[in-house]
N, C-alpha and C positions, 0 to 999 in steps of 0.2 A: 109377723103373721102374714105379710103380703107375699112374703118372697115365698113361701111353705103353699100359699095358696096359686099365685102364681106359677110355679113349679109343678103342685100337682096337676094343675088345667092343662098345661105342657105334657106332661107325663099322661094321663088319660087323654088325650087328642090324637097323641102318636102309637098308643096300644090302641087302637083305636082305627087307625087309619093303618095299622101293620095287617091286624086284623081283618078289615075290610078288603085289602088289596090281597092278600097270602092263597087264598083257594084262586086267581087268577094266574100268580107268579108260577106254582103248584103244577097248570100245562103245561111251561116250558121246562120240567124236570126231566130230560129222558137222553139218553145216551147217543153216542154218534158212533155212526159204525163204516168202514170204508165199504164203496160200493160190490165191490165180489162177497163181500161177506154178508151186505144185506141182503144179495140177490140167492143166496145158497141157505138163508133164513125165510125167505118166499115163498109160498106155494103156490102161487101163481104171477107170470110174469107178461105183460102184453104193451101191446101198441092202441092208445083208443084214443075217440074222440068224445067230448064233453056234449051231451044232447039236453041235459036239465038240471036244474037243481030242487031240491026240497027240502023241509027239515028233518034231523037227522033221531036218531033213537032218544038222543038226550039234548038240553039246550048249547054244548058243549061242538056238538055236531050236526055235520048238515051232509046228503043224503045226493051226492050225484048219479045218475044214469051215465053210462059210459058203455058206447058204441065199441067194439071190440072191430078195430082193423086189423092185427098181426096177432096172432097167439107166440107167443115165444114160448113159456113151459106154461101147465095146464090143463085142465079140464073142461075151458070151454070151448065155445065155435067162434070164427070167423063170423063177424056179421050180425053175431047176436049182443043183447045187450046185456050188463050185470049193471048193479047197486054200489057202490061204495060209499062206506062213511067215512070223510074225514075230519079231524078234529082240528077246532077252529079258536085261532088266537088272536086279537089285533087284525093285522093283515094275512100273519101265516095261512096257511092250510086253504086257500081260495083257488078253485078250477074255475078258469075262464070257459064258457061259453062256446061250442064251436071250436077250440083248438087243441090238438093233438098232446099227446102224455106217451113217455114210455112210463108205465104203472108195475110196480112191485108192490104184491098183496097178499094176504091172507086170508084165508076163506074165515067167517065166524057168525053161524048161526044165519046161514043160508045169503050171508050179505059179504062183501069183501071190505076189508080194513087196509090201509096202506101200510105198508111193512115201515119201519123206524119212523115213526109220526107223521114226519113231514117230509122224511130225506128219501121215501119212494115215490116221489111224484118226481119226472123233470120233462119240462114242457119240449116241443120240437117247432119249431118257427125255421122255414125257409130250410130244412133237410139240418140244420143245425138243433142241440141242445143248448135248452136252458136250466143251470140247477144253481140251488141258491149253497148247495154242502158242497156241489163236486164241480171240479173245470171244467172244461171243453173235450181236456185231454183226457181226462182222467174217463167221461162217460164215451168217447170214442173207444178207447182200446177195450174199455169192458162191451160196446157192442161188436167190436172185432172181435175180440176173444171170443165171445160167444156167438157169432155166426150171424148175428144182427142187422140186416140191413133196414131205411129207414123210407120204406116204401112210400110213393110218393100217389099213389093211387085210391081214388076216393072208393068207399065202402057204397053204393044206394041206400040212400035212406038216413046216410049219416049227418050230412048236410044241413038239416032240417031245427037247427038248434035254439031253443029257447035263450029269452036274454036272463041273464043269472044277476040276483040278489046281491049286492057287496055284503050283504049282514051289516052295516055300519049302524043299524039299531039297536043290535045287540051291546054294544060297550055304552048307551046313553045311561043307564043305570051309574056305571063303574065312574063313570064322567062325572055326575050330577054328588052322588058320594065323594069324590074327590074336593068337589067345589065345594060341598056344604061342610066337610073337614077344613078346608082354606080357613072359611070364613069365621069359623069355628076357633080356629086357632086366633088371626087376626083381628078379632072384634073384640078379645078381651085384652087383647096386647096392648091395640090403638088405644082400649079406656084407661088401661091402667099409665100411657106413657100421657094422656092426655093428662089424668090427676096432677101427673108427677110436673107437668110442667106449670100446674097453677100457681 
């Protein structure tokens, strides 16, 4: 009778905690695609700089303002600013403050969306890229191919940049659950190996 009871405490703790974790894991479902091919799934493609953050349509997302320095393809301006939401994981999906994106996006209900989740953002520091999908090389030949250069000339007005949110309050929930599953599991284990040693 102990091992049957024991066993199913185990067994409900871990359905339980698959459960709780799985609309989390559920974000990071989505495919990886090489750079020319996400940029030719784009309808819009630009150079901006990161002026705010706020929250996004859903708790999932958060809501950057992005100064528009280069229009590559598109239908915006120079100078002006758009909306995008990006969707936010752990640490993924986070625009710093103040620094520069080549952005691949899709236009959706008047807001822009980052074309393959995460893999249209890559930062520019010091006239170089940073991407966490693609090399050095790989986002070089694709702004060569495409006529790309990575201006180095500030926008008025762009400058101006609010300090951005990490979200690291968002995962206290996922955290706080995780623990009280630990403990959950652990407190009947330590009683029962406590009996067993009387």
């Amino acid at each position: 009778m102990k091992r049957c009871t024991k066993g199913s405490i185990s067994i409900v703790m871990c359905m339980f905690m698959f459960f709780a974790v799985m609309p989390y894991v559920e974000a990071l479902n989505f495919a990886t695609y090489p750079l020319e091919e996400l940029a030719e799934q784009s309808d819009t493609i630009i150079i901006g700089t990161v002026v705010s953050k706020k929250g996004g349509a859903s708790e999932n997302y958060d809501k950057y303002q992005v100064s528009i320095d280069q229009v590559v393809i598109g239908n915006v301006e120079e100078g002006s600013q758009i909306s995008v939401n990006v969707l936010q994981w752990s640490d993924e999906g986070i625009l710093e403050s103040g620094k520069r994106y080549l952005l691949l996006l899709n236009a959706n209900s008047g807001l822009y969306e980052i074309s393959g989740v995460h893999q249209g953002f890559i930062r520019i520091e010091g006239g170089r890229t940073v991407s966490r999908f693609y090399s050095q090389d790989e986002v070089e030949r694709f702004l060569a191919d495409n006529d790309i250069e990575l201006t180095s000339r500030p926008i008025p007005g762009n400058r101006e940049a609010q300090p951005v949110d990490n979200g690291s309050d968002q995962y206290v929930f996922p955290v706080l659950i995780a623990v009280i599953v630990l403990i959950g599991i652990a407190l009947p284990v330590g009683l029962l190996y406590k009996r067993r040693m009387k």
